[in-house]
PDB file of the backbone (N, CA, C, O) and the ligand in Angstrom, with CONECT records:
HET     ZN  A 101       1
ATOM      1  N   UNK A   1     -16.915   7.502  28.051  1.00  0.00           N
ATOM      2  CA  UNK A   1     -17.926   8.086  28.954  1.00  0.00           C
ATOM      3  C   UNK A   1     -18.110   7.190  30.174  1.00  0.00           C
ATOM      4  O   UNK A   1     -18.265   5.971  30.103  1.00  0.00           O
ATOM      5  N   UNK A   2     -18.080   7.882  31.265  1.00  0.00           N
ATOM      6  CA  UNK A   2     -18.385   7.068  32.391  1.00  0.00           C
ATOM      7  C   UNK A   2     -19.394   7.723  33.551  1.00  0.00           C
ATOM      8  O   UNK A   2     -19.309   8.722  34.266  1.00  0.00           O
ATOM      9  N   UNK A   3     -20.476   6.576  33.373  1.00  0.00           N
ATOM     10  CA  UNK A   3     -21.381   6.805  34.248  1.00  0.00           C
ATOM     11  C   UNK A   3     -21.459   6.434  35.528  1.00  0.00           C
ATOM     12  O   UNK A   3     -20.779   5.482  35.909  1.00  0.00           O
ATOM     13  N   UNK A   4     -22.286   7.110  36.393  1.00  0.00           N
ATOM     14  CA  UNK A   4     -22.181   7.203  37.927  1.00  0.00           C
ATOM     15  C   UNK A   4     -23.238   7.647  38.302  1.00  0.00           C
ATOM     16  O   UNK A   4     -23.752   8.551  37.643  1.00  0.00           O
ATOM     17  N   UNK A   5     -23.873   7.155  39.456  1.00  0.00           N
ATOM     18  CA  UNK A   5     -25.219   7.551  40.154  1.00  0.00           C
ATOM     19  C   UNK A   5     -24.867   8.387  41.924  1.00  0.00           C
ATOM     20  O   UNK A   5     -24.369   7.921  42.949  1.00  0.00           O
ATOM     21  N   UNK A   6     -25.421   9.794  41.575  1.00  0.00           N
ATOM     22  CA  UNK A   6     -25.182  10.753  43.135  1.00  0.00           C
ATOM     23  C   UNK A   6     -26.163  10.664  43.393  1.00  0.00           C
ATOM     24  O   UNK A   6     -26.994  10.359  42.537  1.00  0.00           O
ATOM     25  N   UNK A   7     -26.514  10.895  44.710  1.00  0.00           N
ATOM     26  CA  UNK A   7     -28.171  11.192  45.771  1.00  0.00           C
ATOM     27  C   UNK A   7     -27.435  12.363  46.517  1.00  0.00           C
ATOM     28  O   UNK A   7     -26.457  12.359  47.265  1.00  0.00           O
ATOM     29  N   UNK A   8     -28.354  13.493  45.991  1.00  0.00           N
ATOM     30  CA  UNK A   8     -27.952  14.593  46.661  1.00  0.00           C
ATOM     31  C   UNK A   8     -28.151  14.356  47.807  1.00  0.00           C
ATOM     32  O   UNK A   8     -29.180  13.722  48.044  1.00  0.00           O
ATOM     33  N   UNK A   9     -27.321  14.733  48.905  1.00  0.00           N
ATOM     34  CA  UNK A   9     -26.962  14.533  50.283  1.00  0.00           C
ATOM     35  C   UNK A   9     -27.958  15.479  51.143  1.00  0.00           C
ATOM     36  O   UNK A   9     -27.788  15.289  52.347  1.00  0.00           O
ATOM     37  N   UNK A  10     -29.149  16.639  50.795  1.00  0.00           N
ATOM     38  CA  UNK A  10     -29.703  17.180  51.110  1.00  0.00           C
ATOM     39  C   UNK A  10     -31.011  16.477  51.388  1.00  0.00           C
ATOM     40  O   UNK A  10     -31.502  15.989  52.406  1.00  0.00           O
ATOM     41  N   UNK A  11     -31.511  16.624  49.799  1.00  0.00           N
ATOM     42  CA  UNK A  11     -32.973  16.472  49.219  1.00  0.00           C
ATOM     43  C   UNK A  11     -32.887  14.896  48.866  1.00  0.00           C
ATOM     44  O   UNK A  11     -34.036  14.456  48.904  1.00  0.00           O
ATOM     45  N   UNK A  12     -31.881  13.790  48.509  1.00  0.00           N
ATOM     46  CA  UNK A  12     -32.489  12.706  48.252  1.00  0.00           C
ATOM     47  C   UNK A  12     -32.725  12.133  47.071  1.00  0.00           C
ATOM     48  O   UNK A  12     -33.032  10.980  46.767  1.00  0.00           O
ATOM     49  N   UNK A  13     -32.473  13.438  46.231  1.00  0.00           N
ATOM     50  CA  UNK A  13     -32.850  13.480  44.613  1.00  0.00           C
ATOM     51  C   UNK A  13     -32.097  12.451  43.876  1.00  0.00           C
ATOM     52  O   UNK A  13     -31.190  12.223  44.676  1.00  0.00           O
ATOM     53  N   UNK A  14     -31.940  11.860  43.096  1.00  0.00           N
ATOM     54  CA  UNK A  14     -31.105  11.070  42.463  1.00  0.00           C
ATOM     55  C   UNK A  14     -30.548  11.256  41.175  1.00  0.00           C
ATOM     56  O   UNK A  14     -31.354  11.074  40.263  1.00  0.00           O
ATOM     57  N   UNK A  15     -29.014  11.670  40.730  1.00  0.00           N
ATOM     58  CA  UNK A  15     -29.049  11.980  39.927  1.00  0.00           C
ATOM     59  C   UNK A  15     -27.888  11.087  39.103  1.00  0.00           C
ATOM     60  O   UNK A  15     -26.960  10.443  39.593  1.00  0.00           O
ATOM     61  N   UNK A  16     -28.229  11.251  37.755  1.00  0.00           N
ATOM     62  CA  UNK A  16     -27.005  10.226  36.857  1.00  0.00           C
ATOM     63  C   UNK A  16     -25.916  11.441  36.092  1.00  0.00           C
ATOM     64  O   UNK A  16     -26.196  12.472  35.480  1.00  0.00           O
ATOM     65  N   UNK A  17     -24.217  10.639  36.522  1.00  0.00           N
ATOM     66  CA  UNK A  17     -23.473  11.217  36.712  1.00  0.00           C
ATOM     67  C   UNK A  17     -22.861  10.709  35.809  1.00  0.00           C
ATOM     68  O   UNK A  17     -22.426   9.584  36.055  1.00  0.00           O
ATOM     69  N   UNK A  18     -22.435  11.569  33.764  1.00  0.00           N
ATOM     70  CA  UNK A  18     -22.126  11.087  32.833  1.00  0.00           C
ATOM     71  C   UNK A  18     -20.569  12.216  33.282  1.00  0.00           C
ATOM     72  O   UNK A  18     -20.525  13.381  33.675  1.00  0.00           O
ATOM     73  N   UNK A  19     -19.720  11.434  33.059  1.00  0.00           N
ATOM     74  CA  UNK A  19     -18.170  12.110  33.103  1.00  0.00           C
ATOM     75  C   UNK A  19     -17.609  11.432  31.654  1.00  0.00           C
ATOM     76  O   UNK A  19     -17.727  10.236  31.384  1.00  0.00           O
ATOM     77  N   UNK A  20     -16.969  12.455  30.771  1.00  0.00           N
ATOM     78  CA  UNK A  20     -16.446  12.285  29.686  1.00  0.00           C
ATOM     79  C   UNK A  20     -14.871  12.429  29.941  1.00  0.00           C
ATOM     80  O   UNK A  20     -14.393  13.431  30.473  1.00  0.00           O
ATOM     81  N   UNK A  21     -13.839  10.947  29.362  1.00  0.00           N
ATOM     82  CA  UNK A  21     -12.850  10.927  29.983  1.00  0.00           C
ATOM     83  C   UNK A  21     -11.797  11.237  28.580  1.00  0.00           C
ATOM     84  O   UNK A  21     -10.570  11.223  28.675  1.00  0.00           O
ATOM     85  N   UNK A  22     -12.725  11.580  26.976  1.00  0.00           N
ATOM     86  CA  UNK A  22     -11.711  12.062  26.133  1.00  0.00           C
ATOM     87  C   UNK A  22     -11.722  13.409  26.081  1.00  0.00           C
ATOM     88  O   UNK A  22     -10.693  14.084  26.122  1.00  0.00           O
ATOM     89  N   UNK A  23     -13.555  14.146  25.934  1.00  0.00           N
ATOM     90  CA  UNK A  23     -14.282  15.527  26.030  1.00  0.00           C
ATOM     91  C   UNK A  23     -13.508  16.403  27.056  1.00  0.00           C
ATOM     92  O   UNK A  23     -13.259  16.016  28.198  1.00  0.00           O
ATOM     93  N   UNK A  24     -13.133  17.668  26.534  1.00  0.00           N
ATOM     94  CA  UNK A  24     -12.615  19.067  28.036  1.00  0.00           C
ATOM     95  C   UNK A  24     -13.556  19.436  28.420  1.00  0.00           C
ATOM     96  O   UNK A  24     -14.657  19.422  27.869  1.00  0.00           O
ATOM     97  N   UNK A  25     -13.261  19.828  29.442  1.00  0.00           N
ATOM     98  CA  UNK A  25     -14.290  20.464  29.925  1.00  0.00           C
ATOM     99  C   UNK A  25     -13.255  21.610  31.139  1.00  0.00           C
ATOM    100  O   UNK A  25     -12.043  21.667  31.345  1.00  0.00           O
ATOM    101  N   UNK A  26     -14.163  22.211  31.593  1.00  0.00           N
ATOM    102  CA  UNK A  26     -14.074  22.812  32.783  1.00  0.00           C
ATOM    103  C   UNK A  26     -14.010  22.961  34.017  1.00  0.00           C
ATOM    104  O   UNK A  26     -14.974  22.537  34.654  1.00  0.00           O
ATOM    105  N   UNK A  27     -13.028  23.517  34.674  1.00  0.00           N
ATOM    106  CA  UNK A  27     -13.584  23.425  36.060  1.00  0.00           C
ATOM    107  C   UNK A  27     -14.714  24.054  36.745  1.00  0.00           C
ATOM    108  O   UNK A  27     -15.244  25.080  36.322  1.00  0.00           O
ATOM    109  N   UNK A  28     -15.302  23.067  38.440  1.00  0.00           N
ATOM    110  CA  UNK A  28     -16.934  23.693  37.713  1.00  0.00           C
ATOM    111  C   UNK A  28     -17.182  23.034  39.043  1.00  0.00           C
ATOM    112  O   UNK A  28     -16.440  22.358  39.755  1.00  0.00           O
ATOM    113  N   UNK A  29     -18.460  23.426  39.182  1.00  0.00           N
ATOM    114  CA  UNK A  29     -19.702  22.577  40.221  1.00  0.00           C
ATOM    115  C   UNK A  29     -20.736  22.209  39.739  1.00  0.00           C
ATOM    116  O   UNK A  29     -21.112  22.801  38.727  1.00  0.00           O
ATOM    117  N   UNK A  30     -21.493  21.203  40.234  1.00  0.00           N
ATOM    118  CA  UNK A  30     -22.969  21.576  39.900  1.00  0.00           C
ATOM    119  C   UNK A  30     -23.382  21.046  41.789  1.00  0.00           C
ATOM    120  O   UNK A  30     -22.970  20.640  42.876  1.00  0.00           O
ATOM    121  N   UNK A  31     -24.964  21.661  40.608  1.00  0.00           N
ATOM    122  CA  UNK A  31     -25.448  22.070  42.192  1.00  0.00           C
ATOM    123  C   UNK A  31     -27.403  21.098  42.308  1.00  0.00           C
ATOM    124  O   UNK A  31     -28.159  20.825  41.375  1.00  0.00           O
ATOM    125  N   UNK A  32     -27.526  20.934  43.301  1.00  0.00           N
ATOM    126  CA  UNK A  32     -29.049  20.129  43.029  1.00  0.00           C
ATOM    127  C   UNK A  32     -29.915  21.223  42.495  1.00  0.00           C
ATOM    128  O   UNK A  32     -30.015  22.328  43.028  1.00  0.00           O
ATOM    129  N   UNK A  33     -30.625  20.792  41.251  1.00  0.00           N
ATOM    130  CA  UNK A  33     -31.681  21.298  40.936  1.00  0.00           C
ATOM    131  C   UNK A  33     -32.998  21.458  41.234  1.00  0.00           C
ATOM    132  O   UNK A  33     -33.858  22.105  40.637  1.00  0.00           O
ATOM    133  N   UNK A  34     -33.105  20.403  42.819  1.00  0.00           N
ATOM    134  CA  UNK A  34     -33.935  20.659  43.541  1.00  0.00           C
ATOM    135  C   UNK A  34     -34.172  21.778  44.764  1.00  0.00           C
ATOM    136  O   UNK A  34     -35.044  22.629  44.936  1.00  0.00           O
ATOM    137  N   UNK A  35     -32.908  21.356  45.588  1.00  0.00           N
ATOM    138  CA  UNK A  35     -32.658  22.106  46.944  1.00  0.00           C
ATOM    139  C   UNK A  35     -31.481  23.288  46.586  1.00  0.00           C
ATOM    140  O   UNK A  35     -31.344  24.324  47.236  1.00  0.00           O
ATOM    141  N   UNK A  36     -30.924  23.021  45.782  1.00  0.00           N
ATOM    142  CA  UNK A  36     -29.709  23.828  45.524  1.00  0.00           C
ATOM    143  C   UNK A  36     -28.181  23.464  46.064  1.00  0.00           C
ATOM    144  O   UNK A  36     -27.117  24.060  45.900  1.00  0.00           O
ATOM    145  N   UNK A  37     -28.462  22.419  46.672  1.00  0.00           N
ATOM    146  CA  UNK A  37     -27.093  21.863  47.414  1.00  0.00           C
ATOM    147  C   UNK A  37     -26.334  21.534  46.942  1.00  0.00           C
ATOM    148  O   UNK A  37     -26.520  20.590  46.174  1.00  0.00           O
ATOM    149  N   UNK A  38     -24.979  22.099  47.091  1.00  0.00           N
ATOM    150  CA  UNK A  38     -23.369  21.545  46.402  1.00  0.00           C
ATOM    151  C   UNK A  38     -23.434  19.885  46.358  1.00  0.00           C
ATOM    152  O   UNK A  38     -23.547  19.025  47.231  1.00  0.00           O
ATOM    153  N   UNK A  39     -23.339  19.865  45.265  1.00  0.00           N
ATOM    154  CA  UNK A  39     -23.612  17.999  44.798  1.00  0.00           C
ATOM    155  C   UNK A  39     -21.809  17.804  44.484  1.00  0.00           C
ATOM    156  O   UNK A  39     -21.417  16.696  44.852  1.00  0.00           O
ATOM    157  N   UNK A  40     -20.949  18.503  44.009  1.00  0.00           N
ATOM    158  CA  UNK A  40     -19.807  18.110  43.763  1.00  0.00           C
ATOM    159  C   UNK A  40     -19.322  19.306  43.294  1.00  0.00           C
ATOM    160  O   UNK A  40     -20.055  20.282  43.134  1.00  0.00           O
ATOM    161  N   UNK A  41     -17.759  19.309  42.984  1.00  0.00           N
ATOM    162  CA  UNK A  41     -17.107  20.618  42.358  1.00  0.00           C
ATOM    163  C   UNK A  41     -15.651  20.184  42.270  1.00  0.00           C
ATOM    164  O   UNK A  41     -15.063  19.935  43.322  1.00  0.00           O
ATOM    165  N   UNK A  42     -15.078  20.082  41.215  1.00  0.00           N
ATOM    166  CA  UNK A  42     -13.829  20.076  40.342  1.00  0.00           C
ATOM    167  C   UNK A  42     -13.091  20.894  40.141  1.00  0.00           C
ATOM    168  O   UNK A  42     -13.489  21.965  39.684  1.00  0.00           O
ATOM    169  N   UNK A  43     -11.982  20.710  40.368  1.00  0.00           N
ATOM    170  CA  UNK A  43     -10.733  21.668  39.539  1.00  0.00           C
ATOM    171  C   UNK A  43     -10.382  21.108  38.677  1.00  0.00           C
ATOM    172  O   UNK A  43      -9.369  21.767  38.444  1.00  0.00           O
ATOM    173  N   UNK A  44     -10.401  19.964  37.560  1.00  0.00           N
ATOM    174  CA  UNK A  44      -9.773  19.520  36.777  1.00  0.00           C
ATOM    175  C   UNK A  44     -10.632  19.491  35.445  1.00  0.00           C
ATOM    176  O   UNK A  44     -11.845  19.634  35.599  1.00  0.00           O
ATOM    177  N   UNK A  45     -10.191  19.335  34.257  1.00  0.00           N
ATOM    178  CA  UNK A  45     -10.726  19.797  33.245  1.00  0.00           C
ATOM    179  C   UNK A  45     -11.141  18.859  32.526  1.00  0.00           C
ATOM    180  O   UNK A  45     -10.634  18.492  31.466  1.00  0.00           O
ATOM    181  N   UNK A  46     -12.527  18.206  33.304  1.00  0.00           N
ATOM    182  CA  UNK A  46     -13.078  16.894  32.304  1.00  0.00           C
ATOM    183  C   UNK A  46     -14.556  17.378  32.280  1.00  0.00           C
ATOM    184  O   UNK A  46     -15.032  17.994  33.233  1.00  0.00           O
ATOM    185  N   UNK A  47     -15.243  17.089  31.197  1.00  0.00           N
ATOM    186  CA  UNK A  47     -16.728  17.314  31.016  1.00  0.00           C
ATOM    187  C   UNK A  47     -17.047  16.184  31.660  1.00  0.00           C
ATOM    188  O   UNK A  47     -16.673  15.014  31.590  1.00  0.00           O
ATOM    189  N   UNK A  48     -18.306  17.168  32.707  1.00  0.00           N
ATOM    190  CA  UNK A  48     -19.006  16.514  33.229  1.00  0.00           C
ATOM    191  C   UNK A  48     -20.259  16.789  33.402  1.00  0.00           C
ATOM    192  O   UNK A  48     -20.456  17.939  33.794  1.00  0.00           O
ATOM    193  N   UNK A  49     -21.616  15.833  33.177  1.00  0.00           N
ATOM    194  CA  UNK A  49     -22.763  16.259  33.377  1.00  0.00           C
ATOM    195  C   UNK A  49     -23.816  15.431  34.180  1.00  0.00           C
ATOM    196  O   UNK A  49     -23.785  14.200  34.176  1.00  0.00           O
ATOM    197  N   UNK A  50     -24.906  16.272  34.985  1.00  0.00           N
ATOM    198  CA  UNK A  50     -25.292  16.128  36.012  1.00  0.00           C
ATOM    199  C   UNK A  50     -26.570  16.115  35.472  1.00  0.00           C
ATOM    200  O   UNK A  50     -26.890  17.215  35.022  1.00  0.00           O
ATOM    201  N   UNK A  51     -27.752  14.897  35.317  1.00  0.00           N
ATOM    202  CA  UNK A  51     -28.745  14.851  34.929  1.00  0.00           C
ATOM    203  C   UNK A  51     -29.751  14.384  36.427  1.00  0.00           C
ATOM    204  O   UNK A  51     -29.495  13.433  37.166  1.00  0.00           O
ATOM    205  N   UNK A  52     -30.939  15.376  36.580  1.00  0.00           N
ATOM    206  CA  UNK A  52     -31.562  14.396  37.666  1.00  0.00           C
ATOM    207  C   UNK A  52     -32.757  13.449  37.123  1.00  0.00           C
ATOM    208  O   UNK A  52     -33.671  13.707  36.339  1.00  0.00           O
ATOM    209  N   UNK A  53     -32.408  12.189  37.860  1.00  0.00           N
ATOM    210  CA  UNK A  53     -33.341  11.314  37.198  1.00  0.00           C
ATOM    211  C   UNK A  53     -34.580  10.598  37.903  1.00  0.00           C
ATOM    212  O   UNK A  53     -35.401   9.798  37.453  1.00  0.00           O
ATOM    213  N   UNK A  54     -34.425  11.175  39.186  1.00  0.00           N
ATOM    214  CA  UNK A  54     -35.269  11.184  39.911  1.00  0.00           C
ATOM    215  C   UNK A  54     -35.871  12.075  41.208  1.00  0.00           C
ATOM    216  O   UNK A  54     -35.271  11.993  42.280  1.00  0.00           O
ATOM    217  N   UNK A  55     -36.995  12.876  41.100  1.00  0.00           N
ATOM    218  CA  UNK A  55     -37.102  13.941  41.753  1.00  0.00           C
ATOM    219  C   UNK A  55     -37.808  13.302  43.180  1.00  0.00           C
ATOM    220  O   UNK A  55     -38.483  12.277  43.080  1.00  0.00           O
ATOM    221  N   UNK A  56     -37.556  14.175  44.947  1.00  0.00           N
ATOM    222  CA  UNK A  56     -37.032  13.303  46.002  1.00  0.00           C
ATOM    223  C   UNK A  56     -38.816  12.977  46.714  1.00  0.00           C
ATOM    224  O   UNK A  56     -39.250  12.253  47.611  1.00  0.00           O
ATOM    225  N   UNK A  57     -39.371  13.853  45.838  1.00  0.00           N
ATOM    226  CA  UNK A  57     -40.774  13.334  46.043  1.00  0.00           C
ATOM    227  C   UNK A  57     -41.609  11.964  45.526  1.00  0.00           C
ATOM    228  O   UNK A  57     -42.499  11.327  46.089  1.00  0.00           O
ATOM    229  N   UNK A  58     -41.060  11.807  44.437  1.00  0.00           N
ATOM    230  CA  UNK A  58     -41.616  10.528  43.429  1.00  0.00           C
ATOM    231  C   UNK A  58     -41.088   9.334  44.230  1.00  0.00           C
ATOM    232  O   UNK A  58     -41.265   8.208  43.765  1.00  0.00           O
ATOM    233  N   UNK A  59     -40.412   9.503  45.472  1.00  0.00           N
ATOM    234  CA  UNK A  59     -40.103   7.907  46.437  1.00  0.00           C
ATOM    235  C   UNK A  59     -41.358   7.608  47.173  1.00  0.00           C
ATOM    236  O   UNK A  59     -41.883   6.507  47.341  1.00  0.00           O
ATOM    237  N   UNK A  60     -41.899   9.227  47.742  1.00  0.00           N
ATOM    238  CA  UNK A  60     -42.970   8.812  48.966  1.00  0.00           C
ATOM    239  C   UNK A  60     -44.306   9.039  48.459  1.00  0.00           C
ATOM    240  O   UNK A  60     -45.288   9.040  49.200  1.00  0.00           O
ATOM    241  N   UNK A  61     -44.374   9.272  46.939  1.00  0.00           N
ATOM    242  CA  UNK A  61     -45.829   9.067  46.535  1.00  0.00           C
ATOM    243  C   UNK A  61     -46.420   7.837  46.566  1.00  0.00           C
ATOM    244  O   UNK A  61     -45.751   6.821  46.749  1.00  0.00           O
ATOM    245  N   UNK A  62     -47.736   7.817  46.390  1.00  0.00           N
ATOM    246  CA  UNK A  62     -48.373   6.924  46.280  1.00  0.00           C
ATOM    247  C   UNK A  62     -49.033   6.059  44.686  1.00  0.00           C
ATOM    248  O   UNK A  62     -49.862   5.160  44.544  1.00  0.00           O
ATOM    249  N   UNK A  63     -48.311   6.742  43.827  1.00  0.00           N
ATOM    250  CA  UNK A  63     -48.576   6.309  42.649  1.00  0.00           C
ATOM    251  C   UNK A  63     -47.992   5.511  42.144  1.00  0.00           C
ATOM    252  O   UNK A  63     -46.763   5.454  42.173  1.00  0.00           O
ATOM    253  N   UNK A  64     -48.998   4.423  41.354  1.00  0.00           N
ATOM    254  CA  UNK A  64     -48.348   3.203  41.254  1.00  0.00           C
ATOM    255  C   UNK A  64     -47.380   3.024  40.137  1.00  0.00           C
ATOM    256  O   UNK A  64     -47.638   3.762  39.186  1.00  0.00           O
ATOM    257  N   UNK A  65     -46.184   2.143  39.953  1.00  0.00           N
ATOM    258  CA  UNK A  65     -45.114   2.550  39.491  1.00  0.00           C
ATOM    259  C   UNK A  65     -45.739   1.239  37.988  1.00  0.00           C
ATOM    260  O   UNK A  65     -45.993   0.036  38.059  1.00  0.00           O
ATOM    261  N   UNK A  66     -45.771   1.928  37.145  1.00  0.00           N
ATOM    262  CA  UNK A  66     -45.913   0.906  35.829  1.00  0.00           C
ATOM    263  C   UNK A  66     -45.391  -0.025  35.221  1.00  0.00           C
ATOM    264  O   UNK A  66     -44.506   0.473  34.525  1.00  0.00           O
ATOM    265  N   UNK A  67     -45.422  -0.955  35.098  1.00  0.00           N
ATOM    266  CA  UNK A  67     -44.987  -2.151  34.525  1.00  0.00           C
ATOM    267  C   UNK A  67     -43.875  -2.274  33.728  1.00  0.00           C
ATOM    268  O   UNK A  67     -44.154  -1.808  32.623  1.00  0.00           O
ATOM    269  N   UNK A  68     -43.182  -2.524  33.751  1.00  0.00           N
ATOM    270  CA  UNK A  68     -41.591  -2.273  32.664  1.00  0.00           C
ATOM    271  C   UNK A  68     -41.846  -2.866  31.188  1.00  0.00           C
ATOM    272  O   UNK A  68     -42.220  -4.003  30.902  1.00  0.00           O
ATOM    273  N   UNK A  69     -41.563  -1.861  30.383  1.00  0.00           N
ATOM    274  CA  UNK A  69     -41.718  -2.108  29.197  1.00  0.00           C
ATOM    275  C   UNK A  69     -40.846  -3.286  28.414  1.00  0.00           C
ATOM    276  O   UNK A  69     -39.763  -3.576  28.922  1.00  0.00           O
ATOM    277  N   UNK A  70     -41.249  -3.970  27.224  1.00  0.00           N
ATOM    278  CA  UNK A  70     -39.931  -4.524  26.914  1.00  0.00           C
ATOM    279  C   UNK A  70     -40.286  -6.329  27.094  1.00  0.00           C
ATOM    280  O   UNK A  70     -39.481  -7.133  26.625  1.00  0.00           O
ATOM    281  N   UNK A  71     -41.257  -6.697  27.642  1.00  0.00           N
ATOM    282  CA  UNK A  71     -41.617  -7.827  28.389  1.00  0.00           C
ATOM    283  C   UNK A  71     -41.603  -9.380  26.903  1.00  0.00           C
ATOM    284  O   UNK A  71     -41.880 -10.538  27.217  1.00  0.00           O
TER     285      UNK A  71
HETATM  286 ZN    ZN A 101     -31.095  18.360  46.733  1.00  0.00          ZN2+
END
């Protein structure tokens, strides 16, 4: 499995980019689940999945970001 981080080129959104290099998959697009914007698109037949992990509003809020767990 190989991971990768996109920022949709529209909206800003940030998303984590898991590509499986034993798993088939399909050829395919995905698309932002925010704005709808072509984030990428394949002809070749590897699973790939498109999680967003950060939505493009949660940069310019004002809420304070919590302490990291784990300390
Ligand atoms: Zn977007």
């Amino acid at each position: 499995m190989k991971m990768s981080d996109l920022t949709c080129p529209s909206c800003s959104a940030s998303y984590e980019v898991a590509e499986s290099i034993s798993a088939k998959g399909n050829p395919g697009h995905a698309q932002c689940a925010i704005c709808g914007a072509m984030l990428a698109s394949w002809q070749d037949s590897k699973l790939r999945a498109y999680r967003l992990v950060l939505a493009p509003e949660h940069k310019y809020s004002s809420v304070p970001v919590p302490p990291s767990p784990g300390c």
